[in-house]
C-alpha positions as CSV (number, residue, x, y, z in Angstrom):
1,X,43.8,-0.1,-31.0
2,X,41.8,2.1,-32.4
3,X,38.7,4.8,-31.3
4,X,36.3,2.4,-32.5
5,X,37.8,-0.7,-30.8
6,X,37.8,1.0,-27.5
7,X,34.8,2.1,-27.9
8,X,33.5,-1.3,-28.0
9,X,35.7,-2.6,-25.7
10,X,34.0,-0.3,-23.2
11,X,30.4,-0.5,-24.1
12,X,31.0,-4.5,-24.2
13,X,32.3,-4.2,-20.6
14,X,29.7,-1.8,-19.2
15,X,27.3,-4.0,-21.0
16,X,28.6,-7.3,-19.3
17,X,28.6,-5.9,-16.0
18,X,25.2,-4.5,-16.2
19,X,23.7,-8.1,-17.0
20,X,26.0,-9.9,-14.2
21,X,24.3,-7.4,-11.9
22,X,20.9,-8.3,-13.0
23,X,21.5,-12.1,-12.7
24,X,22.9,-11.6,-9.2
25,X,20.3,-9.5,-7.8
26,X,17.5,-11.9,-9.3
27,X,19.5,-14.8,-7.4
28,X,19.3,-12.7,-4.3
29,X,16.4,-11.7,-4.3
30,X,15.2,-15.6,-5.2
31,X,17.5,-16.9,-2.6
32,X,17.3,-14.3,0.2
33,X,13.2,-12.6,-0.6
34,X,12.7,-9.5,0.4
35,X,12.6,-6.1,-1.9
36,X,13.1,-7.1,-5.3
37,X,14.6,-3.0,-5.8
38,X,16.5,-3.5,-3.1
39,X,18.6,-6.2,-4.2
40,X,18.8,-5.0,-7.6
41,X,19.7,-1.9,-5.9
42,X,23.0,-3.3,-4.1
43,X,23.7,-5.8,-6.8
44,X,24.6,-2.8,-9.1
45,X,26.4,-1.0,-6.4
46,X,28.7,-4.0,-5.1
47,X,28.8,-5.3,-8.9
48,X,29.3,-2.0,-10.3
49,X,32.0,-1.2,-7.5
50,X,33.7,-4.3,-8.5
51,X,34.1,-4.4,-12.0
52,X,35.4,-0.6,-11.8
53,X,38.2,-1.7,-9.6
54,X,39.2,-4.8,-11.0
55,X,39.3,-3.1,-14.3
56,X,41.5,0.0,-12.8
57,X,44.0,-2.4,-11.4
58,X,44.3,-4.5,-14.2
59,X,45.3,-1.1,-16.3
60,X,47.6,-0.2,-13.5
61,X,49.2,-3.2,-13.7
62,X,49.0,-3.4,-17.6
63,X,50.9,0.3,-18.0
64,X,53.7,-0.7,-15.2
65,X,54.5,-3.8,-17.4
66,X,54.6,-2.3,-20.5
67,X,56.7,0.6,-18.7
68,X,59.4,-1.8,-17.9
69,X,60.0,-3.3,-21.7
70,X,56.5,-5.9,-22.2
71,X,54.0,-4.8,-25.1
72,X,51.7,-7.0,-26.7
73,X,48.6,-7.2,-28.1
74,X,47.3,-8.7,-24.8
75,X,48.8,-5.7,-22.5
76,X,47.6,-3.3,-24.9
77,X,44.3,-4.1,-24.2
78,X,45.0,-4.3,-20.6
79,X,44.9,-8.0,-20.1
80,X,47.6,-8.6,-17.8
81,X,47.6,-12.8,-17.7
82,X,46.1,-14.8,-14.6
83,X,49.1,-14.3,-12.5
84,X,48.7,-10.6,-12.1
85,X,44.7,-11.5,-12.5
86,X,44.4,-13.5,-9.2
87,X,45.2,-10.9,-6.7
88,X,44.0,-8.2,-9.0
89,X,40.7,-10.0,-8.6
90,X,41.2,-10.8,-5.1
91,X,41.8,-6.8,-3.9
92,X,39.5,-5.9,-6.6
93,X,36.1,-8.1,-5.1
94,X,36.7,-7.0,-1.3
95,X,37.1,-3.2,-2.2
96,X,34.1,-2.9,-4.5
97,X,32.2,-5.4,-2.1
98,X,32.8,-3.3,1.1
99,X,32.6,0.3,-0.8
100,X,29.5,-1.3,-2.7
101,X,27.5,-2.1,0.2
102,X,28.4,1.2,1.5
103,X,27.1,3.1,-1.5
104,X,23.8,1.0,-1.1
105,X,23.5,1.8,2.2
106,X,23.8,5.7,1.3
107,X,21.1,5.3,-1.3
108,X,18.5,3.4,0.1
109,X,18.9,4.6,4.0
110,X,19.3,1.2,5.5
111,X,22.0,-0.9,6.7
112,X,23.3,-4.3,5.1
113,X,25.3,-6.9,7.2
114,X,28.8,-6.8,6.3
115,X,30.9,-9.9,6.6
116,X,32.5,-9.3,9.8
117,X,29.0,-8.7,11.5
118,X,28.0,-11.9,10.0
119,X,28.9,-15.7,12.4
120,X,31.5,-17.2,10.7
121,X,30.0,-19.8,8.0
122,X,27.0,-17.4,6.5
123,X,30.4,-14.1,6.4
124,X,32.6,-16.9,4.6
125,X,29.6,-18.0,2.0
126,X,29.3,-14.4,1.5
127,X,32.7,-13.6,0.9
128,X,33.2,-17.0,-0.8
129,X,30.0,-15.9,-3.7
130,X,31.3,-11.9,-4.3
131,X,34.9,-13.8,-4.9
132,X,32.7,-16.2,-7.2
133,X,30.9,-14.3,-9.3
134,X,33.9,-11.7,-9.8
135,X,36.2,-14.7,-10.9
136,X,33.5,-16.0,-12.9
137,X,32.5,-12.3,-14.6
138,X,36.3,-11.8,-15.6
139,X,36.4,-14.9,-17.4
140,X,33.7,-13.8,-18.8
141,X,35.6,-10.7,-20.0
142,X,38.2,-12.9,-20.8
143,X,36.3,-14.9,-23.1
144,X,35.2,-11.7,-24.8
145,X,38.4,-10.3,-25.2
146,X,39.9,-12.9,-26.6
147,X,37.2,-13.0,-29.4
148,X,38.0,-9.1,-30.1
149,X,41.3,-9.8,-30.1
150,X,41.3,-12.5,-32.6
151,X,38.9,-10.5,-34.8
152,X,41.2,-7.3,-35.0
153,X,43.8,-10.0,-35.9
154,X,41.8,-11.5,-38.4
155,X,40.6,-8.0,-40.1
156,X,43.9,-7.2,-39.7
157,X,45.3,-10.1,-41.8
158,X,42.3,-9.7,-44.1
159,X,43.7,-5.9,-45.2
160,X,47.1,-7.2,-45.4
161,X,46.1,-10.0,-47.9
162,X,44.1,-7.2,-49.8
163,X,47.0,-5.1,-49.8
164,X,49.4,-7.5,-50.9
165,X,47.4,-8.8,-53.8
166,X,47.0,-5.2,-54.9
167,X,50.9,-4.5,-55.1
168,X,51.2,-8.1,-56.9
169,X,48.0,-6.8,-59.3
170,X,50.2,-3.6,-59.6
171,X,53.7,-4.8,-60.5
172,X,51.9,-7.1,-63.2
173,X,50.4,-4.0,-64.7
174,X,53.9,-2.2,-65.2
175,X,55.9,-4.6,-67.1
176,X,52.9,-4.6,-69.2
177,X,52.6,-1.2,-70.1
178,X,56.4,-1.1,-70.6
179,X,56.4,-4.6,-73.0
180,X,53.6,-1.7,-75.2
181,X,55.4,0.8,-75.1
182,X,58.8,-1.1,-76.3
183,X,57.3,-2.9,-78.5
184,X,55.9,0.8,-80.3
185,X,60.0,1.8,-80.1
186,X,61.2,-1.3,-81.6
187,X,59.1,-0.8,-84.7
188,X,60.0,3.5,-84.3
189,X,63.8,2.5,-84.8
190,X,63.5,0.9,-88.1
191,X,61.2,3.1,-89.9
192,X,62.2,6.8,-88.2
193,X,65.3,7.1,-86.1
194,X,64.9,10.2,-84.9
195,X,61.6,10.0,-84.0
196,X,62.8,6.6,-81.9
197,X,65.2,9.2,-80.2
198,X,62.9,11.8,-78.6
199,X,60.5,9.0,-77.8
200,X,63.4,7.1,-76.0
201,X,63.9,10.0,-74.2
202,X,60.5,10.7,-73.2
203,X,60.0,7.4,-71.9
204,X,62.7,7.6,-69.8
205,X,61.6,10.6,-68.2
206,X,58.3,9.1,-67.6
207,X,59.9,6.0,-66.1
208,X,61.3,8.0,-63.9
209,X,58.6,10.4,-62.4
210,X,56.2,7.0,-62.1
211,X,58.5,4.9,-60.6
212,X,58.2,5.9,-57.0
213,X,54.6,7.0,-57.3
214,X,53.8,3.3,-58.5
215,X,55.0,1.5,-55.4
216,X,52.6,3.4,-53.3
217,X,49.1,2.0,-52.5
218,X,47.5,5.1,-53.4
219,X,48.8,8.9,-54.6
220,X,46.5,12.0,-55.2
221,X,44.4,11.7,-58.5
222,X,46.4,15.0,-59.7
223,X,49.2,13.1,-59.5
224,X,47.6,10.4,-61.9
225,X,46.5,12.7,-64.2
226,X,49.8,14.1,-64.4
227,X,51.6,10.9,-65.5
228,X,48.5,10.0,-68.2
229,X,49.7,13.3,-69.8
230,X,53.7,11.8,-69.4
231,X,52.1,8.7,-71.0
232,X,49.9,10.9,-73.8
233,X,53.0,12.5,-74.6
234,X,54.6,9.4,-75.6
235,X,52.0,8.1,-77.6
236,X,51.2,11.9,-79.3
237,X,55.1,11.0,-80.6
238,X,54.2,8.0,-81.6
239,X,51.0,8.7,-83.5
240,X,51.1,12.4,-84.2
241,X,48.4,14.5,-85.3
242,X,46.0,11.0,-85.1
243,X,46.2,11.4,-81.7
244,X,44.1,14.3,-79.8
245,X,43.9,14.3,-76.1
246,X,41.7,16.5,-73.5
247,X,42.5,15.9,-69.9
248,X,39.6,17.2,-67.6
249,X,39.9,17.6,-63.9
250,X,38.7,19.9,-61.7
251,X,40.6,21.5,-59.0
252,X,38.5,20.6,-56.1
253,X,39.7,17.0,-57.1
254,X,42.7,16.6,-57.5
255,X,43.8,16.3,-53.9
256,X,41.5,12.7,-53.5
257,X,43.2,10.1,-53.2
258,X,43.3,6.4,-55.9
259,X,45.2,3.7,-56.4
260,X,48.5,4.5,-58.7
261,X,47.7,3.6,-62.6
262,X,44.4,3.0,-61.8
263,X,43.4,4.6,-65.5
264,X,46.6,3.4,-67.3
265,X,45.8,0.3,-68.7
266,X,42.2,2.0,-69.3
267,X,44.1,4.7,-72.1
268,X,46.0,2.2,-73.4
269,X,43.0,0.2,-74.2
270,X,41.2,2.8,-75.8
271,X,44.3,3.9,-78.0
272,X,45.4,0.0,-78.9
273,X,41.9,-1.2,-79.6
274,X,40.0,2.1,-80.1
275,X,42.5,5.0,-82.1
276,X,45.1,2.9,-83.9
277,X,42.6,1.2,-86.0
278,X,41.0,3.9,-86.9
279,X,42.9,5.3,-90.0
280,X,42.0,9.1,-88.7
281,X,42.6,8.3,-85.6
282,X,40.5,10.3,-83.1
283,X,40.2,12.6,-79.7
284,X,41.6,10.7,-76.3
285,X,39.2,12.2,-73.3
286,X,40.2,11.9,-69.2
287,X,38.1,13.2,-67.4
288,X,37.3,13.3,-63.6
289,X,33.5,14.3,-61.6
290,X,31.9,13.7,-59.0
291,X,28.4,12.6,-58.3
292,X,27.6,13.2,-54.9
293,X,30.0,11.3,-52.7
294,X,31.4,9.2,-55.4
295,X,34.4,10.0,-57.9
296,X,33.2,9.4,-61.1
297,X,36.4,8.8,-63.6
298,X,36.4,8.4,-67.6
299,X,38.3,7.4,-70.7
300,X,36.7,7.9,-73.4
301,X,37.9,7.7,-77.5
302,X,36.2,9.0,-80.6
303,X,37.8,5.5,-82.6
304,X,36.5,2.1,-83.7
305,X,34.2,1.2,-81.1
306,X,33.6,-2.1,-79.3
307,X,33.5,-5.0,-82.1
308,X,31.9,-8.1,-79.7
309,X,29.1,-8.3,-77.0
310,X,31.9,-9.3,-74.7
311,X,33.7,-6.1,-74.7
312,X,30.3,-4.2,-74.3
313,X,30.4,-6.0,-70.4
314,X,33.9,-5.4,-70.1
315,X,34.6,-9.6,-70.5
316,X,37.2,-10.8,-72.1
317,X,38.8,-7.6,-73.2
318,X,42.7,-8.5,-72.1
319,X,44.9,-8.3,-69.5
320,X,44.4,-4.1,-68.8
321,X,40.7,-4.1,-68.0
322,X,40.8,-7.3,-66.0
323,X,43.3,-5.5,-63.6
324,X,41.1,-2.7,-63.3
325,X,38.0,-4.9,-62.2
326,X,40.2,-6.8,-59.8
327,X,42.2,-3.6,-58.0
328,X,38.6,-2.0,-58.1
329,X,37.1,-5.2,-56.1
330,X,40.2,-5.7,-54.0
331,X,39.9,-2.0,-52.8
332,X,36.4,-1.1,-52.7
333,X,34.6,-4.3,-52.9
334,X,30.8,-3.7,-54.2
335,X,31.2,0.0,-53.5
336,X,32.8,0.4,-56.6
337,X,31.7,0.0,-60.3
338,X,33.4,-0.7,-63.7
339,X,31.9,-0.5,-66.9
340,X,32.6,-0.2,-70.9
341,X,30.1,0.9,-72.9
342,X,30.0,2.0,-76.5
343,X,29.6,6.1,-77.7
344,X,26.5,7.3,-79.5
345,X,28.5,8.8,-82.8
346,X,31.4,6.0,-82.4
347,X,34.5,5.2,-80.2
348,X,33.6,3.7,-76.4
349,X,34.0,4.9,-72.8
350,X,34.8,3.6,-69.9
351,X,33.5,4.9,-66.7
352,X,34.5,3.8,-62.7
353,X,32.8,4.8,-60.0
354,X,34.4,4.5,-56.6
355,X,33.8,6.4,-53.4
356,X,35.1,9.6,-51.6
């Protein structure tokens, strides 16, 4: 559980308790007349007295079970089940109701009947409401616990989804950068050889320094930046002199943390649709700000430019910049933003935004 959740766990219960108190001094003070402060007054004390006990024996109770082997979700919260409830509950209502009307008596200077000054049927209607209202105020608790519980579980199972989709939105991007790149080095073998070679070899040295960053959910964005440049270098061999690249990121940045690849297919777009068909080719530009407290991240190329209105929205533009959008939602949700705009002078950038 964390800070937050106990947090509200014990403002929920402080909270609870303060309003069964109100209700049962108003039906005390209906019922019985008399001061209306001073039955609020020993309402609080007895309900106050009662709550803090039950709840201290339930956690006793909770740790000795969990001491001997039991842990669940329940026990972690320090519901203990109704068997160990009942006489938790029990002990609980007579302690805080004697201590309670004790504490009263030391604030307001008077002195309240206890049960065993009381005749017999007005000591066991007494005894018979405190044991009431406490059974009744931990189902309450109950009730309320249970609906914590079940939404941690359900926020829980909510990020698991997310993070599952986001590894399954991940492995699809791989193969597909690697089907590129293959299909660049089938053409390489036929026409230059040796050129082939060194970019054989180069891919598998970026294959390898990727391969356990890219099963992480996130790495630091230096560490992104560092296999663009394995991935630059490949396509450099690839395309030669055509292909100019200027990596930007400050230092301050390069410890915060993104999702693996999150700029990959965003290069390989602007090189595939951007600097191949240009016959000059043109300057490749990554570069990393921020704004504030967002990350502001761009690709931007000097090539053809964006041909349709679809591309200018980032719609219908492939597979690459589809899988940005989606890990961006899937991650961030609205906090994040994705777009692909054309360059005064020629060429296109795109620029995300995402929080730090």
């Amino acid at each position: 559980m964390t800070s937050t959740d106990r947090n509200h766990d014990w403002t929920t219960h402080v909270g609870g308790t303060a309003l069964i108190c109100v209700v049962v001094g108003l039906l005390n003070f209906l019922l019985q007349g008399g001061s209306f402060g001073i039955a609020m007054l020993y309402s609080f004390t007895v309900g106050a007295q009662i709550s803090l006990y039950i709840s201290l024996l339930m956690a006793g109770v909770a740790l000795l079970l969990r001491r001997r082997g039991g842990d669940s979700p329940q026990l972690r919260h320090g519901w203990v089940g109704w068997g160990w409830v009942a006489p938790c509950v029990l002990l609980g209502a007579l302690a805080g109701y004697a201590g309670g009307l004790w504490l009263g008596d030391l604030l307001s200077g008077r002195h309240a009947s206890r049960p065993w000054d009381m005749p017999g049927g007005r000591a066991a209607v007494s005894v018979s409401f405190v044991l009431l209202v406490s059974v009744l105020g931990t189902f309450f608790f109950f009730s309320l616990f249970r609906l914590n519980a079940l939404r941690l579980e359900q926020a829980q199972a909510q990020r698991q989804a997310a993070e599952a989709r986001l590894t399954l939105l991940q492995s699809q991007l791989e193969p597909h950068m690697l089907f590129n790149t293959l299909a660049h080095l089938r053409v390489l073998i036929k026409l230059r050889p040796d050129e082939a070679q060194r970019m054989l070899d180069q891919l598998i040295a970026y294959l390898r320094a990727t391969l356990q960053a890219s099963r992480a959910t996130e790495h630091p964005l230096s560490e992104e930046f560092e296999r663009l440049s394995d991935y630059l270098a490949l396509m450099q061999l690839r395309m030669g002199e055509r292909l100019r690249v200027k990596l930007v990121l400050p230092a301050e940045l390069g410890g915060l943390p993104i999702p693996p690849l999150l700029l990959q297919p965003l290069v390989e777009n602007a090189i595939k649709h951007g600097l191949e068909p240009h016959v000059e080719g043109g300057e490749l530009r990554v570069t990393a700000a921020r704004d504030d407290k967002r990350l502001i991240l761009e690709v931007a190329d000097s090539g053809a430019g964006l041909a349709t209105p679809g591309e200018l929205t980032g719609v219908g533009t492939g597979f690459g910049l589809a899988q940005v959008k989606e890990r961006l939602a899937q991650r961030y949700g609205d906090t994040a933003s994705f777009a692909l705009t054309p360059q005064t002078g020629g060429g296109s950038v795109a620029r995300i935004e995402i929080p730090t």
